[in-house]
C-alpha positions, 0 to 999 in steps of 0.5 A, a space after each residue: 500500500 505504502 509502495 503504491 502511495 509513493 510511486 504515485 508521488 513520485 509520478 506525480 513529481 516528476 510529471 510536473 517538472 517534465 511540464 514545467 521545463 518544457 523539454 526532457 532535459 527539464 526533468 532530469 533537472 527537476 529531479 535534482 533540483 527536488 532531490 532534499 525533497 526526494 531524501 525526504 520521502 526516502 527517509 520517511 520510507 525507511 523509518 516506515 519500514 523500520 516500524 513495521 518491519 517487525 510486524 511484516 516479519 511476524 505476519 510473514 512467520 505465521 504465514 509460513 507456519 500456516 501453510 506449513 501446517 496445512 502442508 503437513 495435515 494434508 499429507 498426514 489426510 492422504 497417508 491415512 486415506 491411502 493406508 485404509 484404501 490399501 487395507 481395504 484392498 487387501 482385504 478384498 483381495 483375501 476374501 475373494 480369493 477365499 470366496 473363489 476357493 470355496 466357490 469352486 468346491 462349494 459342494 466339497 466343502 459344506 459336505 464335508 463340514 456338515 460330515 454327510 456324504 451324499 450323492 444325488 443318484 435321482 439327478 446322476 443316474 444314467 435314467 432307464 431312457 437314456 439306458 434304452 436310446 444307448 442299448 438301442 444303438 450299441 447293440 448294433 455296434 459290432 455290426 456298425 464295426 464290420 461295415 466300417 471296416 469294409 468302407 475304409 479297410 478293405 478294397 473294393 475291387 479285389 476285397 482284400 485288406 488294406 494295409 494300414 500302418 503295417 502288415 500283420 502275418 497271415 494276411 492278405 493285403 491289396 495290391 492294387 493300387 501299389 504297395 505305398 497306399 494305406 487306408 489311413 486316406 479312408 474317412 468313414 461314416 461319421 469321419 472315422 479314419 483308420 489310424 492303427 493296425 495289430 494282432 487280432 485288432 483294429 483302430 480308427 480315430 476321428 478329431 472331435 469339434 471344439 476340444 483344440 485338436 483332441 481325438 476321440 478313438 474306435 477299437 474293434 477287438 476279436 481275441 479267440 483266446 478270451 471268454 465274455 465272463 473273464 473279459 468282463 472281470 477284467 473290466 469291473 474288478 478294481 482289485 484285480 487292476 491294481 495288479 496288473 496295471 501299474 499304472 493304476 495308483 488308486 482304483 475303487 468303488 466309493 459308491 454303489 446305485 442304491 435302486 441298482 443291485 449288484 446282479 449278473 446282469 447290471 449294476 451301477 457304481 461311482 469309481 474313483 481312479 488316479 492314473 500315474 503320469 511321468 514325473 514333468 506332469 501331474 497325476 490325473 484322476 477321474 471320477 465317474 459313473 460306471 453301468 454295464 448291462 448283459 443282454 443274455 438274449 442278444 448275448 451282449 455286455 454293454 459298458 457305458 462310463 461318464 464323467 461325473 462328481 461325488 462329494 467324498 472325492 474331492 479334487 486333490 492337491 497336485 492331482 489333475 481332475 479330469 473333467 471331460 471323458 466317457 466311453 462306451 463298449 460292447 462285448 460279444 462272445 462267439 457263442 457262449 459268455 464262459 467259452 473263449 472267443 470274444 469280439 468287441 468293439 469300444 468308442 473312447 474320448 477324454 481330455 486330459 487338460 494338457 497340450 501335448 503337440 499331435 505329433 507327439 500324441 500320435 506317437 504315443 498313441 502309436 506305442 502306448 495304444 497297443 502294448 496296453 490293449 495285449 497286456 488287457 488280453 493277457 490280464 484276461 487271460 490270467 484272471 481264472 488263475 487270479 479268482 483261483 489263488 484268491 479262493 484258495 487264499 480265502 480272500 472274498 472278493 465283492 467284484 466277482 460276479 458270474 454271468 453263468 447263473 447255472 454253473 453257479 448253482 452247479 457249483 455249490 451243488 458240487 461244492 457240497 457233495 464234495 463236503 460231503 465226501 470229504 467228511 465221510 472219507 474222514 472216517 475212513 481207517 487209517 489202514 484203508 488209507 496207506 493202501 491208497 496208491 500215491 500215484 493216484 493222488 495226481 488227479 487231472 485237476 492238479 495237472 490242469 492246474 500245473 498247466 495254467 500256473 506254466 501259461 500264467 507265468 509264460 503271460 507274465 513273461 511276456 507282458 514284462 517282455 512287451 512293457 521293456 522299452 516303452 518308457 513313458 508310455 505307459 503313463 499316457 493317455 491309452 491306460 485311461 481306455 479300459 476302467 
């Protein structure tokens, strides 16, 4: 304020001289002409200041002071602001990702606080309708098989066989078209292309929509060394896999249809499976309904396998779930379920969460595929000789369940006349008995038993002969076909 009033005397001033003098040089003039009156107004300045110079100094200190402390209260505001939002943050980020951890086994978890397990069998269940659409179609699946197998496998002008991958001993492949062509070009109905060739079986592959260049796989089978009966077993007898797959880490039955009971002719179960992969992967295991059916009319075993959940198996730690397989198979004997002679055929999809390049798929599948599928054979092979050391170990086994209704009878009609004479040849004197001739007691039945425990071991022999070299094939994905 004060420099303002004295700018404008000075102004004022010095514009009068200006006009005064007449010319420029009259200013400069007056300027000295004026200067006691100019040293005036300075001393007047300075004593001025000197008055106030406290008063500005201490209103220029609380002016700093306060803007200082707004500066401070205001970061103090925005710490604190911030350190709330950032535990609110946290916070939300731990309860969501807790929300989405419960969230994802929602149904795991209340069963398992509550301590019920529980499965909704009325929901699950395959329904007798969709029994009836699949009996309908799977029965005539051998014969769909047959006429694949003559659209795509065998040549129409000659009827002779087409090679697939490679030649098999004492068969007759086409010539016609030169020895470089294979059926591998074929399509069938529904886009089945032959894929594998081997003893005794034949395998088509078709890639299925939207599952990233998966494949779904169809194997037809005729073993004239294997009956129905034993071929089933080796299907349904969770105790008799764990035997012979060595893949198999953990196969059980955790839950039984309550409406289904365990016949000869159809039962439904919840089978849980984890399946060993090499150490670069994780364990994969499944869970999934089972039902097989006879048809003793039709002399048919139909067994159909879809992905399912159960509360008492809960998904693991480390362990991969998969959550996108099923499966159906068809077994017809040549003439009766417990004389040797099958054929089967088996339809197959599932998606272990991996991406594994298509060559390195097809390898596998190449390798893996068969060398499973003749340890399979072997295994059914073998399996009286399993049921007869089990019986003989007294060890009872709820798996087993014979397809032979009468036999059964048969036997326990046996079973007790046999009792029966043992009791009475009990009372026998010991005199009688030393005149027995030790030759005798070599009954044909030990003879038959010799002989199969020499076919058992030579089947081991070979299934361990076939499993040498196959290296991590036997960990992949062909394992997962027969459950």
């Amino acid at each position: 304020m004060f420099a303002v009033q004295l700018s404008g005397l000075l102004s004022k001033q010095f514009n009068t001289n200006y006009v005064r003098g007449g010319t420029r040089l009259a200013s400069s003039f007056g300027r000295y002409e004026n200067y006691g009156k100019f040293r005036e107004y300075r001393k007047r300045l300075a004593f001025w200041l000197k008055q106030q110079g406290s008063q500005v100094a201490e209103a220029c200190a609380r002016q700093f002071e306060f803007i200082a402390a707004q500066r401070i209260r205001r970061s103090l505001q925005i710490f604190h602001l911030y350190t709330r939002m950032w535990d609110e943050v946290a916070l939300k980020e731990f309860m969501k990702s807790w929300k989405n951890r419960t969230l994802r086994n929602t149904r795991h978890f209340l069963m398992s606080s509550i301590g019920v397990t529980m499965y909704n069998w009325d929901h699950e269940r395959i329904s007798e309708e969709e029994l009836n659409s699949f009996l309908g179609s799977y029965k005539q699946e051998i014969e769909g098989i047959h006429r694949l197998k003559d659209s795509t496998v065998i040549c129409a002008k000659c009827h002779q066989r087409i090679v697939i991958d490679v030649q098999q001993p004492g068969i007759k492949y086409c010539t016609c078209y030169g020895s470089k062509f294979k059926a591998t070009v074929n399509e069938g109905p529904q886009g089945w292309r032959p894929y594998i060739e081997r003893e005794d079986m034949l395998i088509w592959r078709r890639e299925e929509p939207q599952s990233g260049g998966l494949f779904s796989y169809k194997v037809y089978g005729s073993f004239d060394d294997v009956t129905a009966e034993d071929f089933l077993q080796t299907q349904i007898d969770v105790d008799y896999r764990m035997k012979w797959d060595s893949t198999a880490r953990e196969l059980r039955i955790i839950d039984t249809d309550p409406k289904s009971q365990q016949t000869a002719d159809d039962s439904t179960d919840i089978i849980y499976w984890e399946t060993i992969w090499p150490k670069l992967f994780a364990n994969r295991d499944y869970v999934y309904q089972r039902r097989w059916v006879v048809d003793k009319e039709k002399r048919l075993i139909i067994i159909i396998n879809k992905v399912t959940e159960h509360p008492s198996v809960p998904v693991k730690s480390g362990v991969y779930r998969v959550t996108t397989y099923w499966s159906y198979m068809v077994i017809r004997p040549y003439t009766e379920f417990h004389q040797p002679g099958i054929e089967f055929g088996l339809t197959y999809f599932d998606d272990p969460g991996v991406n594994i390049p298509s060559a390195v798929t097809a390898w596998v599948a190449m390798s893996g595929l068969p060398n499973f599928l003749i340890r399979m054979r072997h295994a059914s092979k073998n399996y009286q000789s399993y049921k007869r050391d089990r019986d003989e170990g007294n060890m009872s086994s709820d798996n087993y369940i014979s397809l032979n209704t009468e036999d059964s009878i048969q036997d326990n009609i046996m079973d007790s006349i046999d009792t029966t004479e043992t009791m009475e040849e009990s009372q026998v004197s010991s005199k009688e008995k030393e005149n027995v001739d030790p030759v005798d007691t070599f009954t044909t039945d030990d003879a038959q038993q010799k002989e199969d425990d020499s076919e058992s071991d030579e089947s081991s022999d070979c299934t361990d002969a076939s499993d040498e070299g196959r290296g991590l094939f036997r960990h992949f994905f062909p394992t997962k076909l027969f459950v």
